[in-house]
ROLUMTOR-294511 format. One record per residue (C-alpha): residue in one letter; z negated, x negated, y negated. Coordinates in steps of 0.5 Angstrom, whole numbers, plus 500, padded with zeros to 3 digits. Layout:
aZXY/...
END
This chain:
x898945912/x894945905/x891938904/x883938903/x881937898/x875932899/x882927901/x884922896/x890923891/x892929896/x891935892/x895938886/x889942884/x885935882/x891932878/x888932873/x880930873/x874931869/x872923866/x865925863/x868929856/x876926858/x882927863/x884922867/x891924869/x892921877/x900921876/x900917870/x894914870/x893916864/x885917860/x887923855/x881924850/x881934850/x886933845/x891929848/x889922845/x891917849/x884911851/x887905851/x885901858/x887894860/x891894867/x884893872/x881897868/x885902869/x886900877/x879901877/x879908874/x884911880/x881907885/x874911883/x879917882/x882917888/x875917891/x872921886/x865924889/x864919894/x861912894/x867906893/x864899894/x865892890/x867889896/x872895896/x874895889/x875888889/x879888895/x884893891/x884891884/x885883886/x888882892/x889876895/x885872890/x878869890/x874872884/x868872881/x864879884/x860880877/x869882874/x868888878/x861889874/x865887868/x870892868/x865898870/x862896863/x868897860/x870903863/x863906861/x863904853/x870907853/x868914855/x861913853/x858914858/x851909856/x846912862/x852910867/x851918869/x859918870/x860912873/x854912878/x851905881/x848906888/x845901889/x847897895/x853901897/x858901890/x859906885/x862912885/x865918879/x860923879/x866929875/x871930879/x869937880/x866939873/x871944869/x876940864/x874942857/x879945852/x882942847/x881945840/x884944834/x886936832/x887931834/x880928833/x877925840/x870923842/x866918839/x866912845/x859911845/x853914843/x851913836/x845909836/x840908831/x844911826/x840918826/x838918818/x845916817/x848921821/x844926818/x846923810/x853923812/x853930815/x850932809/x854930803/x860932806/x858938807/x856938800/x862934796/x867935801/x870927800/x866921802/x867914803/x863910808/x863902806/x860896810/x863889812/x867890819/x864892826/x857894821/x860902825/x864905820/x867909824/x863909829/x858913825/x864917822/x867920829/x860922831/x859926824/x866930825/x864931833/x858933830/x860939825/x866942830/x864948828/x865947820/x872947821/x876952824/x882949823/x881942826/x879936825/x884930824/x882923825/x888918820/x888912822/x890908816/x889900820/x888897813/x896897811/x898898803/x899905801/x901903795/x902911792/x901918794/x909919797/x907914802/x900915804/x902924804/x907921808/x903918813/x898924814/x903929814/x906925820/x900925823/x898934822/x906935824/x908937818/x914937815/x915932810/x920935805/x923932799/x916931795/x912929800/x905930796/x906937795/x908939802/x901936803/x898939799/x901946801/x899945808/x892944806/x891949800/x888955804/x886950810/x878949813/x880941816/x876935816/x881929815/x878923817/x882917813/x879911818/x880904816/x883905809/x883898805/x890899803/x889905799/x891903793/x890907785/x896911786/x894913793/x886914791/x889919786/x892924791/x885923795/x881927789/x887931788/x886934795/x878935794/x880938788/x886943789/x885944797/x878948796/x876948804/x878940806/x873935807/x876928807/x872923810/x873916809/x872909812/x873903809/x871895808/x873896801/x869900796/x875903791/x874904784/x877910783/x873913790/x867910788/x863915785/x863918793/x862911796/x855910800/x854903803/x852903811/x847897812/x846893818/x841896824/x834893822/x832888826/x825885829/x821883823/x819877828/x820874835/x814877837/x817884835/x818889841/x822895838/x828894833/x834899832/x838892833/x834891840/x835898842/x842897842/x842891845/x839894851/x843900852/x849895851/x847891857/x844897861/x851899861/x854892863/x849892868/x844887865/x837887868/x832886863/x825883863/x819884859/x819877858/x826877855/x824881848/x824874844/x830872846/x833879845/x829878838/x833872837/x840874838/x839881833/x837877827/x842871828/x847877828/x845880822/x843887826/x852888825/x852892832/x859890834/x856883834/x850885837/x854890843/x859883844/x852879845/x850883851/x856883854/x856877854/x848877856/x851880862/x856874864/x852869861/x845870862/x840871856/x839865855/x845862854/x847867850/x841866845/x844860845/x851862843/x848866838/x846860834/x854859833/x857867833/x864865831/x866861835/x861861841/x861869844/x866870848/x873875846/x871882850/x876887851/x874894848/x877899845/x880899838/x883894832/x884886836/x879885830/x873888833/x874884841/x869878838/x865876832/x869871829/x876875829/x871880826/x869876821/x875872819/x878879818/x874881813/x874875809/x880876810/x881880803/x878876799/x882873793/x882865793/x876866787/x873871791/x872866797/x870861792/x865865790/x861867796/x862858799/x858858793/x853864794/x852862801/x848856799/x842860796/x837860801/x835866804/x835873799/x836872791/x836875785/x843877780/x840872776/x840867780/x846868783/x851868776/x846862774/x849858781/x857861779/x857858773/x854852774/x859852778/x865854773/x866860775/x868864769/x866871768/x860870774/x857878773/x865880775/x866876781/x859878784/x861885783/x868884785/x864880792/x859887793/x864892793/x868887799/x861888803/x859881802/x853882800/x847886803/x842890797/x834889798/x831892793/x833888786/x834883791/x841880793/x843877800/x849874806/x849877812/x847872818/x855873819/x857872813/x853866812/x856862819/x863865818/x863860811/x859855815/x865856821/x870855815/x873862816/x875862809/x882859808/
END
């Protein structure tokens, strides 16, 4: 007799499940984006996904979830809560209208009966999370790539790059019938056209060839794609020329490009992406940098009081309105409370717990973050900003090559433009600044 279809894990037609915009495949335990991509999730995570799965329209308890994830050992119940945060930020679901909350009986997965999505052409998946903040920077972004086909997105690390890249190409699907595809660069050298051509020819499919370059080039001449080049610090001249030559010859191409580094021969197309603005004072009640703070910790399930604005106020400032800070704050919020997590604040390298999220190891706490960035200065470089990160507060260009010279750096004007085009400094009209992050991550000894 055919099994109902109401029964956990029984029915071959509900294999596959509909998670929000992904796929939860039951057999493998697999979470796909619609065009096959895997989504990385720890091993909890990932139990707790098919428990809710196999219970998929139905209430599942903690006590349950608990029992089935960690049996036979005492844990504290708020991991569950822990986990269903992750679970939310990995397939976006920041109004928690996926996974459901009933209060006082458990959670529950509300999609298993919608109808999966078809793929289209690509490989691009869904952005993560909702863009939050970023509106006129999504706006700006879709309008200059529609207009110059090649734009480079720059900011320090974890500012939402790629987060607002991802959103600009989910956003125009319709601009490019012949797919959307996302290049994931990692920030290793492409020391020439042969091996970046390479890379991204083994991303679309292609065939390589004996001239890698010109077998690209051919592929996309009469082709309307978009490529996303995400985290392409690497992209070294002769790599760079291939990307003008792309825009140039390949007429219905768009290539969009993230990167810490703003790259020379690139930089006419490279735009700067801020941090998200925060409160002005502790007494402030609305920011784009709070804002994202609560729909973080609404999704891991934090409560927040009317009287906690101030502490939120804090903890954006002292973050710099970096949203990777910001997001791992309220996490942390929700373990932590908000007042210790204030005060964690005070001390962001070393302080905020790891979290486990989706993407690059660099993006699961503020200091690996940080130290990433900094990173991928020279030994000059990194001496530079020890010396800047003495001036308080916002100053001038002249006073900031007045300070380098006075401290023996030779050719001051050249290392201040060398530390800017590194997402070191922040612009404020003619007014020059240290990110809060920059500044604790000199003061942590992050530089080597």
């Amino acid at each position: 007799m055919r099994p109902d279809p109401g029964q956990f894990g029984q029915d071959r037609l509900t294999a596959e499940l509909a998670v929000g915009a992904y796929r939860f495949h039951r057999e493998t335990r697999r979470l796909t984006s619609r065009g096959g991509t895997l989504v990385p999730l720890g091993r909890r995570a990932t139990a707790l996904l098919s428990i809710l799965a196999d219970h998929a329209g139905q209430d599942v308890s903690a006590a349950q979830l608990l029992d089935r994830v960690w049996p036979g050992q005492i844990v504290d119940p708020a991991n569950v809560a822990v986990q269903i945060s992750g679970l939310r930020a990995a397939i976006g679901d920041s109004d928690g209208s996926v996974i459901l909350t009933v209060h006082g009986r458990g959670y529950r997965l509300a999609t298993a009966n919608l109808p999966i999505r078809g793929a289209t052409a690509g490989n691009m998946p869904l952005p993560l999370a909702p863009l939050s903040g970023r509106e006129v920077e999504l706006a700006n972004t879709m309008r200059r790539l529609r207009r110059d086909r090649l734009l480079v997105i720059t900011g320090l690390s974890g500012i939402g790059k790629t987060r607002l890249a991802m959103a600009a190409a989910h956003s125009m699907t319709d601009d490019f019938p012949d797919g959307r595809w996302l290049i994931s660069m990692n920030g290793h050298p492409f020391p020439d056209a042969t091996t970046l051509a390479t890379h991204i020819l083994n991303t679309l499919g292609g065939a390589v060839g004996g001239d890698p370059a010109a077998a690209l080039l051919t592929q996309l001449r009469d082709s309307q794609s978009l490529l996303l080049l995400d985290s392409a610090e690497g992209l070294e001249d002769c790599a760079q020329t291939l990307v003008q030559r792309l825009v140039d010859e390949c007429p219905g191409l768009c290539l969009l490009i993230t990167s810490h580094i703003a790259h020379s021969r690139l930089r006419s197309a490279c735009v700067r992406l801020s941090p998200l603005a925060v409160p002005v004072d502790s007494g402030a009640t609305a920011a784009p940098a709070m804002e994202l703070f609560l729909t973080a910790a609404n999704a891991a399930g934090l409560h927040i009081d009317a009287d906690a604005q101030p502490s939120i106020a804090r903890i954006c400032c002292r973050l710099g309105g970096v949203p990777l800070g910001v997001e791992i704050a309220a996490r942390a919020a929700s373990l932590l409370g908000l007042s210790a997590t204030a005060d964690a604040s005070r001390d962001p390298m070393r302080a905020f717990p790891v979290v486990r999220r989706p993407g690059p190891a660099r993006h699961r706490s503020v200091g690996a973050s940080i130290a990433w960035a900094m990173g991928m200065l020279t030994e000059t470089e990194q001496m530079a900003l020890r010396v800047l990160s003495t001036l308080p507060g916002e100053f001038t260009r002249a006073e900031a090559e007045n300070v380098l010279s006075r401290a023996g750096t030779d050719q001051p004007r050249r290392w201040l433009a060398r530390l800017d085009s590194k997402s070191m400094l922040e612009h404020s009209g003619d007014g020059l600044s240290l990110n809060p992050l920059v500044r604790a991550g000199t003061a942590a000894s992050v530089l080597g």
